[in-house]
C-alpha positions as CSV (number, residue, x, y, z in Angstrom):
1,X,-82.2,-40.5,53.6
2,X,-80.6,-37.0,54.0
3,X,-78.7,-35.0,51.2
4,X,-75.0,-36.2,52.7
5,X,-76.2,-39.7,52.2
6,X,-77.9,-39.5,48.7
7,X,-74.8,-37.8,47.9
8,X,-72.6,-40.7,49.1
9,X,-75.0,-43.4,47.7
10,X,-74.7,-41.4,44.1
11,X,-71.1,-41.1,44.0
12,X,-70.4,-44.8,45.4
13,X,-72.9,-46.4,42.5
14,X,-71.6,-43.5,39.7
15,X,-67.6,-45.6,40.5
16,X,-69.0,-48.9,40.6
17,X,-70.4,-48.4,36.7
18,X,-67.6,-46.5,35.9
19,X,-64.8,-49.3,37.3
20,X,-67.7,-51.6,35.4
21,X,-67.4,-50.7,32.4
22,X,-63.1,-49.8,32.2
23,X,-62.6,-53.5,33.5
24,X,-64.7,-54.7,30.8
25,X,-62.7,-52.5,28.3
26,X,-59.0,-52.7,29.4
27,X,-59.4,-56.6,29.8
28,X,-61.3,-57.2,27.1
29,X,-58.8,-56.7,23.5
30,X,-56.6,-58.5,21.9
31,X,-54.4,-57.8,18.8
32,X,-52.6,-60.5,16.7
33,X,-50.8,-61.0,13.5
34,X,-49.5,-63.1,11.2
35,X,-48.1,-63.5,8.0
36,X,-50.0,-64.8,4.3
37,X,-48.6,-68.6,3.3
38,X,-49.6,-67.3,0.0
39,X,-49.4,-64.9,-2.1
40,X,-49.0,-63.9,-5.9
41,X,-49.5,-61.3,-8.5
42,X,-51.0,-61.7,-12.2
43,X,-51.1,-59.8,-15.2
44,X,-53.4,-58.9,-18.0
45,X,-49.9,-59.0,-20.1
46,X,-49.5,-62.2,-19.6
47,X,-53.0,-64.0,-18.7
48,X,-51.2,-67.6,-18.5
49,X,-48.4,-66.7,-16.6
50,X,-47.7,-66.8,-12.9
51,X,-45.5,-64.6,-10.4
52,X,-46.0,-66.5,-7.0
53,X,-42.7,-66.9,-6.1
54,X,-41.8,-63.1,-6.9
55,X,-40.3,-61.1,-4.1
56,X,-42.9,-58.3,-4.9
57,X,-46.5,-57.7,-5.4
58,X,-48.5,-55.5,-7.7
59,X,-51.4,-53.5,-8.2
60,X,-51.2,-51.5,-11.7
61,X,-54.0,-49.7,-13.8
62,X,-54.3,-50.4,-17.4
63,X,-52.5,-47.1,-18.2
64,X,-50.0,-47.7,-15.5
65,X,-46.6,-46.9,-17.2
66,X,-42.8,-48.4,-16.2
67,X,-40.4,-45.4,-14.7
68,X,-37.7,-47.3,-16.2
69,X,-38.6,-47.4,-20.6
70,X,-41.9,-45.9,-19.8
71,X,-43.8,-48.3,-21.2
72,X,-47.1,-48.8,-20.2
73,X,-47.4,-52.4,-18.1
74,X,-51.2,-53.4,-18.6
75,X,-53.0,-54.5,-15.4
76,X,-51.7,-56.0,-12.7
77,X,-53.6,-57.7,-9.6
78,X,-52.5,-59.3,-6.3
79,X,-53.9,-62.1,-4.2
80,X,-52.8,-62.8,-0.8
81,X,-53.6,-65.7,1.6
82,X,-53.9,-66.0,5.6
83,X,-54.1,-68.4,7.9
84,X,-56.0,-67.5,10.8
85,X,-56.6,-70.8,12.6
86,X,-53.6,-69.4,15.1
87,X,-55.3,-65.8,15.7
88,X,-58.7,-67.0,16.6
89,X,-57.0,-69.5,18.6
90,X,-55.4,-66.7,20.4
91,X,-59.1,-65.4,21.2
92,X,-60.3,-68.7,21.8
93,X,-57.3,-69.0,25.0
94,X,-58.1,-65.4,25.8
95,X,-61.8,-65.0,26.0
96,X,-63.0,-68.7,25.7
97,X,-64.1,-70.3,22.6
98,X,-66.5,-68.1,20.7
99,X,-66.8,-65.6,23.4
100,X,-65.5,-63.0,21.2
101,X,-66.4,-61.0,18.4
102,X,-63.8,-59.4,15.9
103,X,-63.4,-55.3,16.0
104,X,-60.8,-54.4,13.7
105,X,-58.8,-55.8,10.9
106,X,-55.3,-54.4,9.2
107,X,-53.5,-55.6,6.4
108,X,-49.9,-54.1,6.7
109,X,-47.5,-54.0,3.5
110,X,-44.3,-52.1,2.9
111,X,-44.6,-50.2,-0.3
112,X,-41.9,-50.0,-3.1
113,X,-41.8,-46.6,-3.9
114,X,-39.7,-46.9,-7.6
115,X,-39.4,-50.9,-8.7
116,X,-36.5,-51.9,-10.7
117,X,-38.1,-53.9,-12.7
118,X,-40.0,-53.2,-16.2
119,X,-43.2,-55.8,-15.3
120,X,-43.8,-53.0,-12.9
121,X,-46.0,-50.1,-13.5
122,X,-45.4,-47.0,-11.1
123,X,-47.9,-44.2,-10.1
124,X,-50.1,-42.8,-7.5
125,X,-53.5,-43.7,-7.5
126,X,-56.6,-45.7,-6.0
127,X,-57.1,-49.6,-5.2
128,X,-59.5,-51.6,-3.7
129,X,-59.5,-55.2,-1.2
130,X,-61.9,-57.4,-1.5
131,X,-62.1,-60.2,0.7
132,X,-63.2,-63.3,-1.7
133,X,-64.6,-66.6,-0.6
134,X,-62.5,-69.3,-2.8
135,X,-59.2,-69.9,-1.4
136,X,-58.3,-72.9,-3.7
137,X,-56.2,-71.0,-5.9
138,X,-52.3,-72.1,-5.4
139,X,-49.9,-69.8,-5.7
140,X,-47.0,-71.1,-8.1
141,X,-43.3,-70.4,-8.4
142,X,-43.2,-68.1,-11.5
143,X,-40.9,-65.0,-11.4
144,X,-40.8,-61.7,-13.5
145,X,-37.9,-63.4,-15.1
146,X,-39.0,-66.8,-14.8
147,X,-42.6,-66.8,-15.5
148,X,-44.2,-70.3,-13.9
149,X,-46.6,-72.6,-16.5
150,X,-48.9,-73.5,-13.2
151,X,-50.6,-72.0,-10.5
152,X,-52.7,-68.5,-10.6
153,X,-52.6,-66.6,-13.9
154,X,-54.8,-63.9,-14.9
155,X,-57.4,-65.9,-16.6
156,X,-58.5,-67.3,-13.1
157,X,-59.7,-64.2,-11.9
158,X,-63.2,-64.1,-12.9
159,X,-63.8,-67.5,-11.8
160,X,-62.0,-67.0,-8.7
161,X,-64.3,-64.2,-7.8
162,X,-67.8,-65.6,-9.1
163,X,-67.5,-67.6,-5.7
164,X,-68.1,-64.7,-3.7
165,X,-66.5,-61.5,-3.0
166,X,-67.3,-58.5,-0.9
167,X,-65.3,-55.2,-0.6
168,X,-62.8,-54.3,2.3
169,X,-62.7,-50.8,1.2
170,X,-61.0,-48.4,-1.2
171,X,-57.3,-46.6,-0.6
172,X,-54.8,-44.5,-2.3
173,X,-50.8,-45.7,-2.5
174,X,-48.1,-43.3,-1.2
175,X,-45.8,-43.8,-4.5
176,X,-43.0,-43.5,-1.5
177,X,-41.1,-46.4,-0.2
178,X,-42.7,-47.5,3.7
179,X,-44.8,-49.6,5.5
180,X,-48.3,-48.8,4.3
181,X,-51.3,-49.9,6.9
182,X,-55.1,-49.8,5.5
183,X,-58.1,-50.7,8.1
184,X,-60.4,-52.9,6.4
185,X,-64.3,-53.0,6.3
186,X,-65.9,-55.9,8.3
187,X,-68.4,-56.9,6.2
188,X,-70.3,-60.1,7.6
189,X,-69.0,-62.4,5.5
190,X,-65.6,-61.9,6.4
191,X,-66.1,-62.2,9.9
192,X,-67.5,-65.4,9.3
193,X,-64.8,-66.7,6.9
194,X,-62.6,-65.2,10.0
195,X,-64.7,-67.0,12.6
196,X,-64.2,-70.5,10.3
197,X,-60.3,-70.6,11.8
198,X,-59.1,-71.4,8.0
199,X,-57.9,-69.7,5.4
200,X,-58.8,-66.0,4.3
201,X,-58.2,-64.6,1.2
202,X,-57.7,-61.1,-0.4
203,X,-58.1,-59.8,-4.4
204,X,-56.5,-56.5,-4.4
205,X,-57.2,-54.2,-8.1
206,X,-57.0,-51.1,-9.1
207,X,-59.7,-48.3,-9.1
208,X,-57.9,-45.6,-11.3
209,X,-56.2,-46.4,-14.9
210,X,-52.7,-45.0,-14.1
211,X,-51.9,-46.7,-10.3
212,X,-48.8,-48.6,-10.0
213,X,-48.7,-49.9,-5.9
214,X,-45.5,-51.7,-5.6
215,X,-45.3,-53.8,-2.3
216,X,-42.9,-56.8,-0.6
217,X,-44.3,-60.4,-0.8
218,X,-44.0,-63.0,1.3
219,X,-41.0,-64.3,-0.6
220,X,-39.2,-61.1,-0.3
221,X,-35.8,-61.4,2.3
222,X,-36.2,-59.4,4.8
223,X,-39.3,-60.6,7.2
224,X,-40.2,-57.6,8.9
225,X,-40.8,-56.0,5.8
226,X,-43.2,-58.9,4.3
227,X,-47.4,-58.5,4.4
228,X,-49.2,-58.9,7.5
229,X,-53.0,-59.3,8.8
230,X,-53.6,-57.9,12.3
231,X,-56.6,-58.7,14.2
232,X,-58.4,-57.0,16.8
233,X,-61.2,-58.8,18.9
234,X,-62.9,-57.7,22.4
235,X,-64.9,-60.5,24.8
236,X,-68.4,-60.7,24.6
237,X,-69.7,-59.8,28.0
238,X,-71.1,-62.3,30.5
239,X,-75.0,-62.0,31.2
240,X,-74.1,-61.7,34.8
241,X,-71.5,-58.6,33.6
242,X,-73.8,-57.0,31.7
243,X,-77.0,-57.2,34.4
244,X,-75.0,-55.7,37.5
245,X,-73.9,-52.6,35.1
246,X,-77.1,-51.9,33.7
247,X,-78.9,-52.4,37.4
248,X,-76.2,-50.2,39.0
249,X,-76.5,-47.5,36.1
250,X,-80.4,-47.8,36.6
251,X,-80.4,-47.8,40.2
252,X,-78.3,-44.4,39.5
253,X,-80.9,-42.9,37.2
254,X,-84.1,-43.0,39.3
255,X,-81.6,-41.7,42.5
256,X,-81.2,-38.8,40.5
257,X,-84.9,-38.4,39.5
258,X,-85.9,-38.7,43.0
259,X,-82.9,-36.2,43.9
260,X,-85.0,-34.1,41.5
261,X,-88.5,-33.7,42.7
């Protein structure tokens, strides 16, 4: 074959690969999202009470301090619930059932900058989601102003998490007012609990003493500004898919080598 056809054979196999391997990525994502169907915060404070019907959620250091007495608040720790049976039925419809693997998850919150209320401890600082295996825990109808007598309570939380529990990763709040969005880890147990279609649950605590992370719940009024997990999941490949790349990117190779001698 002369140079003008090796040329032409080079280029033609270089844009099949190419058009290959954008088809495969441009028709392969999906992002979804939904909201928690439960969620609630606890307090070392007040080990026996429950906040699950509160319009906010908190994550507070022990030396986390109220802006409005200054007082300081103890710990505070949030749990939040997700239903994903819709999402990975979303992948299921798209990319057939199981043909998909999960890429990226994002749990969205808007952030309270300065709470009006004195159960709330204010402050910039560190936190850390964990993705926890027992999703039994209900979450009640107590208030700041109306503590409940059932459903979580501080107490629970150690045997909450001696069911299994793996970290999501570590962020900072703003200590501003805003919608707040932090990428979590994908540790293989989560992507299984994911891959279950049930529920999935999150322990969210604080890393540094003085934190005080104010956010909406899923009880607060306005919708858009309530918690939200977003998903992110590609197609697994067909065999047939992945052969006719890797033989016309092959194919390409040893033309070049030949080219070369």
């Amino acid at each position: 074959m002369n140079r003008r056809g090796n040329m032409l054979r080079n280029t033609v196999l270089l844009v099949t690969g190419l058009l290959l391997m954008n088809t495969i990525e441009a028709s392969a994502q999906l992002t979804v999202s939904n909201a928690p169907n439960a969620d609630a915060f606890v307090r070392a404070n007040g080990p026996t009470h429950n906040y699950g019907g509160a319009g906010a959620l908190e994550v507070a250091g022990a030396s986390s301090t109220n802006i409005i007495n200054g007082a300081a608040t103890g710990a505070l720790d949030s749990f939040i619930r997700f239903d994903v049976s819709s999402l990975v039925a979303s992948f299921n419809t798209t990319f057939g059932a199981g043909n998909w693997a999960v890429t990226g998850a994002t749990l969205q919150v808007t952030e309270v900058g300065n709470p009006n209320n004195a159960v709330f401890g204010s402050g910039l600082g560190g936190f850390e989601i964990r993705w926890i295996a027992d999703d039994s825990w209900v979450e009640g109808t107590g208030t700041p102003a109306s503590p409940g007598a059932s459903g979580i309570v501080y107490n629970d939380e150690a045997d909450l998490l001696a069911g299994g529990q793996a970290s999501l990763g570590t962020y900072s709040n703003s200590f501003a007012s805003g919608v707040r969005r932090f990428a979590l880890s994908l540790p293989g147990s989560f992507l299984t609990d994911i891959s279950n279609a049930g529920s999935v649950s999150f322990f969210l605590t604080a890393t540094t003493d003085k934190i005080g992370f104010n956010f909406n719940s899923r009880s607060f009024g306005t919708v858009s500004a309530r918690p939200s997990l977003e998903l992110t999941a590609m197609a697994i490949p067909e065999p047939s898919t992945i052969c006719l790349l890797t033989l016309s990117v092959a194919v390409l190779v040893a033309a070049r080598r030949r080219r070369s001698r």
